[in-house]
DRENROLO-879863 format. One record per residue: chain; residue number from 1; residue in three letters; y, x, z of N, C-alpha, C, CB in turn. Coordinates in steps of 0.1 Angstrom, whole numbers, padded with zeros to 4 digits. Glycine has a CB too. Layout:
N
+--------+-----+---------+-------+-------+-------+-------+-------+-------+-------+-------+-------+-------+-------+-------+
! cadena ! num ! residuo !  n_py !  n_px !  n_pz ! ca_py ! ca_px ! ca_pz !  c_py !  c_px !  c_pz ! cb_py ! cb_px ! cb_pz !
+--------+-----+---------+-------+-------+-------+-------+-------+-------+-------+-------+-------+-------+-------+-------+
!      A ! NUM !     ALA !     Y !     X !     Z !     Y !     X !     Z !     Y !     X !     Z !     Y !     X !     Z !
...
+--------+-----+---------+-------+-------+-------+-------+-------+-------+-------+-------+-------+-------+-------+-------+
***
This chain:
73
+--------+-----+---------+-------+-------+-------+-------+-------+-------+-------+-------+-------+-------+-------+-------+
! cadena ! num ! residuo !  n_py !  n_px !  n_pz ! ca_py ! ca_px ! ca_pz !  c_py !  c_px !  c_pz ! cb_py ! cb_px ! cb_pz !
+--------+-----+---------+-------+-------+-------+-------+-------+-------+-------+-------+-------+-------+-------+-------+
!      A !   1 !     UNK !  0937 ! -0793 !  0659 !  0950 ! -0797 !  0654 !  0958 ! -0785 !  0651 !  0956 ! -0806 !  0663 !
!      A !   2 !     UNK !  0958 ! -0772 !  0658 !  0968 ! -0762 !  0658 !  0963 ! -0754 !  0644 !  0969 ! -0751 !  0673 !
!      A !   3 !     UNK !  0947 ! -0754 !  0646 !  0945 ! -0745 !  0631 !  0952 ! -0751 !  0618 !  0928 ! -0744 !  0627 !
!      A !   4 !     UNK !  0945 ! -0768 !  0617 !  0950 ! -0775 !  0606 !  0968 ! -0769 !  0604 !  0947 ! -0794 !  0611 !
!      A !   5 !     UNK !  0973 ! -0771 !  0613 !  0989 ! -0771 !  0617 !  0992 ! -0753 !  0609 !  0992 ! -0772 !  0639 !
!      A !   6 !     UNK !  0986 ! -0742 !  0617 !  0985 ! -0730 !  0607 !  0983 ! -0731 !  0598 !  0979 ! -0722 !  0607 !
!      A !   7 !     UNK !  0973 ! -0737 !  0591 !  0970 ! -0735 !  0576 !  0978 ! -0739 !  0567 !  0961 ! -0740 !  0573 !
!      A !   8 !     UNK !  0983 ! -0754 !  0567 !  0991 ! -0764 !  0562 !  1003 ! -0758 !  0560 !  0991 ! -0776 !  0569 !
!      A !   9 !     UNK !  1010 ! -0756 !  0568 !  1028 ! -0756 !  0569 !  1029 ! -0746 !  0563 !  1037 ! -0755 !  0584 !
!      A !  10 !     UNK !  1026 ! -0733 !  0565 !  1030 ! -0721 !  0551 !  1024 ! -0725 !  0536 !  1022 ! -0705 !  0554 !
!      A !  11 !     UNK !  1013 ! -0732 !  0539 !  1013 ! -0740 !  0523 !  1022 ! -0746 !  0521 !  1002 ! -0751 !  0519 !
!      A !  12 !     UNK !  1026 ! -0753 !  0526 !  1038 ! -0765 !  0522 !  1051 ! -0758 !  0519 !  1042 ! -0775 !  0536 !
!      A !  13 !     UNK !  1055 ! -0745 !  0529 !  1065 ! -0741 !  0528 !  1062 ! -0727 !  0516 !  1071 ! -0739 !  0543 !
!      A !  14 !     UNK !  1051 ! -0725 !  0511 !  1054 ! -0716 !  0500 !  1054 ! -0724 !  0482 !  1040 ! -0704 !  0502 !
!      A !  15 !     UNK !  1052 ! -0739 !  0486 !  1053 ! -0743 !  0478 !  1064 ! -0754 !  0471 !  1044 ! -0745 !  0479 !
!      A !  16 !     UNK !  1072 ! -0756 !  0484 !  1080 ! -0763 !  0481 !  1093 ! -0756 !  0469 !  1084 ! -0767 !  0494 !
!      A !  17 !     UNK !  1095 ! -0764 !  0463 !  1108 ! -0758 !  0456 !  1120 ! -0759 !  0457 !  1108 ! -0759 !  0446 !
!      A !  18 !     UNK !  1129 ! -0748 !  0460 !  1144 ! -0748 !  0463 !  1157 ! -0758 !  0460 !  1146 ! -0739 !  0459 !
!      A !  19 !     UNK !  1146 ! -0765 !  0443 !  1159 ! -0775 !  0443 !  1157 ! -0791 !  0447 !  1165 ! -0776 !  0428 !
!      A !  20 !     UNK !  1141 ! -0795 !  0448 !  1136 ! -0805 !  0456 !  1139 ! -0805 !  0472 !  1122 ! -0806 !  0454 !
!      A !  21 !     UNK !  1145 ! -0797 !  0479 !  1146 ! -0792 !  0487 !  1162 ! -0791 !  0496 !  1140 ! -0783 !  0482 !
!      A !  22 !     UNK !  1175 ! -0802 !  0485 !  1183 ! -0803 !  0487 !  1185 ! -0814 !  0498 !  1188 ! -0801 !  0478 !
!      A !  23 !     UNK !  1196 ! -0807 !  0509 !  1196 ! -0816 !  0524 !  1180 ! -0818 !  0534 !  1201 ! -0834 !  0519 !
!      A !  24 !     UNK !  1174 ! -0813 !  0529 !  1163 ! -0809 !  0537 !  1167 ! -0804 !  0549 !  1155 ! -0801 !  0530 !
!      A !  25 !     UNK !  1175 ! -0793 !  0552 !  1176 ! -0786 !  0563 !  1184 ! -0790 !  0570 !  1178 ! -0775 !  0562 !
!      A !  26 !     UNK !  1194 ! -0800 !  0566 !  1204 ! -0806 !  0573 !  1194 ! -0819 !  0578 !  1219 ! -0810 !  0563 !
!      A !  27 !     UNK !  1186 ! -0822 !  0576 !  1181 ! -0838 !  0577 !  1165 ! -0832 !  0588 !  1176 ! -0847 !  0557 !
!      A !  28 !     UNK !  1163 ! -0818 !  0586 !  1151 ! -0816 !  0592 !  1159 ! -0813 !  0609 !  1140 ! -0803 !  0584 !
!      A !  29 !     UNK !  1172 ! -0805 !  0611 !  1176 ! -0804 !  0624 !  1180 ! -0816 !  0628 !  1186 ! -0795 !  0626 !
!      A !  30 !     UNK !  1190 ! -0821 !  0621 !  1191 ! -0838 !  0631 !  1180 ! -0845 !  0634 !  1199 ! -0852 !  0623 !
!      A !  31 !     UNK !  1166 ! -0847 !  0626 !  1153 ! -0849 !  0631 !  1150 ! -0847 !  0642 !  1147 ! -0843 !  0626 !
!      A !  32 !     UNK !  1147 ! -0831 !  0641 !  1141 ! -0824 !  0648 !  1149 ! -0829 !  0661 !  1141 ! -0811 !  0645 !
!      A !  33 !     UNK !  1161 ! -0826 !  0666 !  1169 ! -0830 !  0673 !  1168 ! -0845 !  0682 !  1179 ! -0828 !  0664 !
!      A !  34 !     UNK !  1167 ! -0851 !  0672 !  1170 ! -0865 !  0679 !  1151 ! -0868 !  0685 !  1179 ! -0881 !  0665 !
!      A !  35 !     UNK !  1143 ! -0861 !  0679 !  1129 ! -0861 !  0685 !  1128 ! -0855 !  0691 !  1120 ! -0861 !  0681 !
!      A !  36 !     UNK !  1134 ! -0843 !  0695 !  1131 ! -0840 !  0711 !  1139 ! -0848 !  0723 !  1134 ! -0824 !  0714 !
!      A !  37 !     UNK !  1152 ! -0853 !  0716 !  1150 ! -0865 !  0727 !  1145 ! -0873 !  0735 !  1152 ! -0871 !  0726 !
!      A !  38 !     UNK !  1137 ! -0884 !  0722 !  1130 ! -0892 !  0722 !  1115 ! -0888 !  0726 !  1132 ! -0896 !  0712 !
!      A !  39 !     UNK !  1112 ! -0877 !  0730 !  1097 ! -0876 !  0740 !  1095 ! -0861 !  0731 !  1080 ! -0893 !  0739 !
!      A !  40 !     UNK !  1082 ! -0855 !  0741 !  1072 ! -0846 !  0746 !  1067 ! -0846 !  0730 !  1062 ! -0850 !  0759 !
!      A !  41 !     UNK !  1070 ! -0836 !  0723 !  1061 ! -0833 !  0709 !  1062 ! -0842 !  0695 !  1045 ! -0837 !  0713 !
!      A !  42 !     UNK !  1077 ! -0847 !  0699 !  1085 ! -0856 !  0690 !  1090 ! -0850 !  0677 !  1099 ! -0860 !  0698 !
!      A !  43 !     UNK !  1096 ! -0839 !  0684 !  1108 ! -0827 !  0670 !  1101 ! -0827 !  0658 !  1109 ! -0806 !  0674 !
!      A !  44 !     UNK !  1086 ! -0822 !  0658 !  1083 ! -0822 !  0647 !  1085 ! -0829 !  0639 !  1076 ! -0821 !  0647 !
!      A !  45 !     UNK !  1078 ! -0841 !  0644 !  1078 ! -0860 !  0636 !  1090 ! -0860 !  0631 !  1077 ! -0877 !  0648 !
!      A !  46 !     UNK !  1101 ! -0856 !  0640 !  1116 ! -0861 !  0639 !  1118 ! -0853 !  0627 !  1127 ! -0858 !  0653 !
!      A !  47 !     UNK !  1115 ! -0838 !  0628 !  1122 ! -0831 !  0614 !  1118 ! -0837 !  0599 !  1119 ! -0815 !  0614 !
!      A !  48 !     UNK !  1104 ! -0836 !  0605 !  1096 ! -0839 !  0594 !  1104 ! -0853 !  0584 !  1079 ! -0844 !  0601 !
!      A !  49 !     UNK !  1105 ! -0863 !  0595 !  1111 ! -0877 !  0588 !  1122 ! -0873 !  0582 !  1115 ! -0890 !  0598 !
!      A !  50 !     UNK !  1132 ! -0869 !  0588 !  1150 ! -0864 !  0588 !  1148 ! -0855 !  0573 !  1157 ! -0851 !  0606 !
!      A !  51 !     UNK !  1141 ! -0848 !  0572 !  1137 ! -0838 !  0556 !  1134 ! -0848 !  0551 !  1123 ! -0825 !  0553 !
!      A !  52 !     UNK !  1124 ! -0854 !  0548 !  1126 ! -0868 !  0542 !  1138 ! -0879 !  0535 !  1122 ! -0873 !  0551 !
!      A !  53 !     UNK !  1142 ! -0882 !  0544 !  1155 ! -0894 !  0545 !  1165 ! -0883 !  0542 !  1159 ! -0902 !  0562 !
!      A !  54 !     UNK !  1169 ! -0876 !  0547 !  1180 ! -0867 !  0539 !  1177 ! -0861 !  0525 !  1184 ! -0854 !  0548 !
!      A !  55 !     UNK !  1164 ! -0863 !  0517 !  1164 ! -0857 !  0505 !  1164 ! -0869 !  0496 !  1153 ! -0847 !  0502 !
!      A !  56 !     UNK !  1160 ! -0878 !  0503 !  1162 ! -0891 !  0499 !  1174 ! -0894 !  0493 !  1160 ! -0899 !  0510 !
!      A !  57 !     UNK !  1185 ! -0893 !  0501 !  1201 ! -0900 !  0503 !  1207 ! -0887 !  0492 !  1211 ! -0900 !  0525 !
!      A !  58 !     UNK !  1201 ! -0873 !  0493 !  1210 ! -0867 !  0484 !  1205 ! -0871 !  0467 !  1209 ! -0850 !  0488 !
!      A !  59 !     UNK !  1192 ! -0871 !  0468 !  1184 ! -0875 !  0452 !  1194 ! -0887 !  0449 !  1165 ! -0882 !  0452 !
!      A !  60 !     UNK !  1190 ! -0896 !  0456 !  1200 ! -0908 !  0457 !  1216 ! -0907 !  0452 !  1201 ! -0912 !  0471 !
!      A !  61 !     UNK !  1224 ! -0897 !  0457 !  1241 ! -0896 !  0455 !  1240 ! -0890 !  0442 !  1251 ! -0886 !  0468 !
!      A !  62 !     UNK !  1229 ! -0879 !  0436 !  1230 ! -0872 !  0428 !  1227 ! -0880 !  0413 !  1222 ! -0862 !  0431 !
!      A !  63 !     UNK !  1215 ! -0891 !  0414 !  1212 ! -0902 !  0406 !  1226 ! -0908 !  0402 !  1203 ! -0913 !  0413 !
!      A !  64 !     UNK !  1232 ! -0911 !  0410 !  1249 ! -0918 !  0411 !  1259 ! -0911 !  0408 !  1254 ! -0921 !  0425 !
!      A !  65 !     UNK !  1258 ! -0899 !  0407 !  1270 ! -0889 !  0401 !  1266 ! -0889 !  0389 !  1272 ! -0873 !  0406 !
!      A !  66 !     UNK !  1254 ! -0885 !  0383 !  1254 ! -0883 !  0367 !  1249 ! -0894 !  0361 !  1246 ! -0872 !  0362 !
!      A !  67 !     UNK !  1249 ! -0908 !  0370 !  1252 ! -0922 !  0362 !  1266 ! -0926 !  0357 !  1249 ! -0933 !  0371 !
!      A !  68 !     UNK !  1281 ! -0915 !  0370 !  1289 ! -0917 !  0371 !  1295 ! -0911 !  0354 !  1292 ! -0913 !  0384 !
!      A !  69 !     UNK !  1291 ! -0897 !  0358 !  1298 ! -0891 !  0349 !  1291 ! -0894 !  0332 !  1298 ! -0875 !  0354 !
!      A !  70 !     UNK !  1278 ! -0900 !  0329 !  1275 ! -0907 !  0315 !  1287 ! -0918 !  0311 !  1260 ! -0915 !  0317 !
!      A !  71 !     UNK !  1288 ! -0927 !  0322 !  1306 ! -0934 !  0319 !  1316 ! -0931 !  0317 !  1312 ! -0937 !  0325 !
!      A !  72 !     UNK !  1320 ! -0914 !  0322 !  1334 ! -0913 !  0317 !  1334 ! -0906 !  0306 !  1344 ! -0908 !  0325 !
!      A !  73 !     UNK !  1326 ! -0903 !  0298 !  1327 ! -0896 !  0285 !  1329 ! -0905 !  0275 !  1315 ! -0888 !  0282 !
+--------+-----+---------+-------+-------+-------+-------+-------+-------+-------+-------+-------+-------+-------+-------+
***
């Protein structure tokens, strides 16, 4: 599991791109955070999800701003 775990995550992280990547870091610490609470080997899961759901909610607000602003022109 630790090799898989080496290999993977700098792939992931040399590939991700900076603007898919908005609220990611705010959503991967509250994650991370609230899964080490919640048990022994959690944080990861937690950040992992929290990057998730926070890029989610921003894609989401951003969809909604330039739905907004096609209206007021």
């Amino acid at each position: 599991m630790r090799l898989v775990q080496l290999l993977v995550f700098p792939l992931l992280i040399a590939t991700t791109s900076p603007v898919l990547a908005k609220g990611c870091i705010r959503g991967a610490a509250a994650g991370g955070v609230g899964g080490h609470f919640v048990g022994k080997g959690h944080a990861v899961l937690g950040a992992a999800a929290g990057c998730v759901v926070a890029h989610h909610h921003y894609a989401k607000q951003a969809r909604a701003q330039k739905a907004a602003a096609r209206t007021h022109r």
